[in-house]
C-alpha positions as CSV (number, residue, x, y, z in Angstrom):
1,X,41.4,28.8,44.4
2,X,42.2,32.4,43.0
3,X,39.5,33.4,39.8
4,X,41.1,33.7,36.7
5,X,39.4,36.7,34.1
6,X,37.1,35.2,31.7
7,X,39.3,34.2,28.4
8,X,39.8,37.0,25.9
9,X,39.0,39.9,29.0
10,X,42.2,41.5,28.3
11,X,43.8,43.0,31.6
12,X,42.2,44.5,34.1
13,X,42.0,48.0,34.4
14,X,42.1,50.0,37.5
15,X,38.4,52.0,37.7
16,X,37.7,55.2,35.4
17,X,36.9,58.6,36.6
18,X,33.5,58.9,37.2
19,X,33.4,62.1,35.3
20,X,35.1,60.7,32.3
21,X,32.9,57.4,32.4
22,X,29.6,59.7,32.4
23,X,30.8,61.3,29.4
24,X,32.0,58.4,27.5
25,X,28.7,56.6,28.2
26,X,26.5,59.8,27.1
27,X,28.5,60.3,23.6
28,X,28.2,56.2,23.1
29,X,24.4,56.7,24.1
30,X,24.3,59.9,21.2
31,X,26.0,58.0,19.2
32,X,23.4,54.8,19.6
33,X,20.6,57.0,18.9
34,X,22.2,58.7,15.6
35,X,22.8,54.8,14.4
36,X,19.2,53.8,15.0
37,X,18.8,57.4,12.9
38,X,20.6,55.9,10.2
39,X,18.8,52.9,9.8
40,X,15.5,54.3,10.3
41,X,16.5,56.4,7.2
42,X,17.8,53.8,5.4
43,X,14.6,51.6,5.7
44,X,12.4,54.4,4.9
45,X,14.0,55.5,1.8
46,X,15.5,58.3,2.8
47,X,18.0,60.2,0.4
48,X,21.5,59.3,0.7
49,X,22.8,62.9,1.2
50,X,20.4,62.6,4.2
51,X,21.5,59.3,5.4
52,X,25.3,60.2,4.8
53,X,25.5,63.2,7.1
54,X,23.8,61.6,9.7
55,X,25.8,58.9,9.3
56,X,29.3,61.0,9.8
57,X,27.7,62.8,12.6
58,X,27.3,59.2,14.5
59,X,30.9,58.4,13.3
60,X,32.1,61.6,15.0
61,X,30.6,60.8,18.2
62,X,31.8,57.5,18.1
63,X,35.4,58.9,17.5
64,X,34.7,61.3,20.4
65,X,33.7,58.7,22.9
66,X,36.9,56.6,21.4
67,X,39.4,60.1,22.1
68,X,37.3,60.3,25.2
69,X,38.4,56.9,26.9
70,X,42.4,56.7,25.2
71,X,42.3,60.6,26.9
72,X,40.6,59.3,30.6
73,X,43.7,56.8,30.4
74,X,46.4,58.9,29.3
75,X,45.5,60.8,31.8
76,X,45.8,58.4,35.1
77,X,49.2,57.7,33.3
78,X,49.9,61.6,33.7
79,X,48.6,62.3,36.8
80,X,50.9,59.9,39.0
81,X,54.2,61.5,37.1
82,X,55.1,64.4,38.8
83,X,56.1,66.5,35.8
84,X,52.6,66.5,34.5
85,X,50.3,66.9,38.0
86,X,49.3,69.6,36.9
87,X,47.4,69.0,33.6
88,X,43.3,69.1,34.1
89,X,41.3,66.4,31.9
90,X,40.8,68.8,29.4
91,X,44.0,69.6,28.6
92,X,44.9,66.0,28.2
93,X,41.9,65.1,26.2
94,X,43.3,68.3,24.1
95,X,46.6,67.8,23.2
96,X,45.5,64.2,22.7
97,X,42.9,64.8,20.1
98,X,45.9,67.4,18.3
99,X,47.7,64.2,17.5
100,X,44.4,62.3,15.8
């Protein structure tokens, strides 16, 4: 009896760079701590100009993080075509966040 993917998984994807995941997972984290930021500001009546730029500084990260993983798998796709071996991660997660 094979085991199917829990319902709603989506596909499975093949495992992420290590570098790549680290980064991901510190922006989300940055990003966590800036949202518990926001609603610490919020509760204690903080101005809005305050809460507002804190608040686009955790939508930033969270874009990041989001440019981050699209760019981690753009870049497996890149790196078995032969035209494009030569790319680094940087340069991918570059030209990527050009067209955002």
């Amino acid at each position: 009896m094979s085991e199917q993917p829990e319902q709603g998984a989506g596909p499975v994807r093949r495992s992420m760079d290590p570098v790549a995941q680290k980064e991901i997972t510190s922006r989300l984290r940055r990003a966590r701590g800036q949202v518990e930021g926001v609603i610490a500001m919020i509760e204690s009546g903080r101005s809005c100009r305050e809460v507002a730029t804190q608040l686009a500084a955790a939508s930033k990260a969270l874009d990041r993080a989001g440019y981050k993983l699209v760019a981690a798998s753009l870049a497996e796709c890149l790196l078995t075509d032969e035209a494009d071996r030569d790319m680094t991660p940087e340069e991918i997660e570059k030209l990527f966040i050009s067209l955002a």
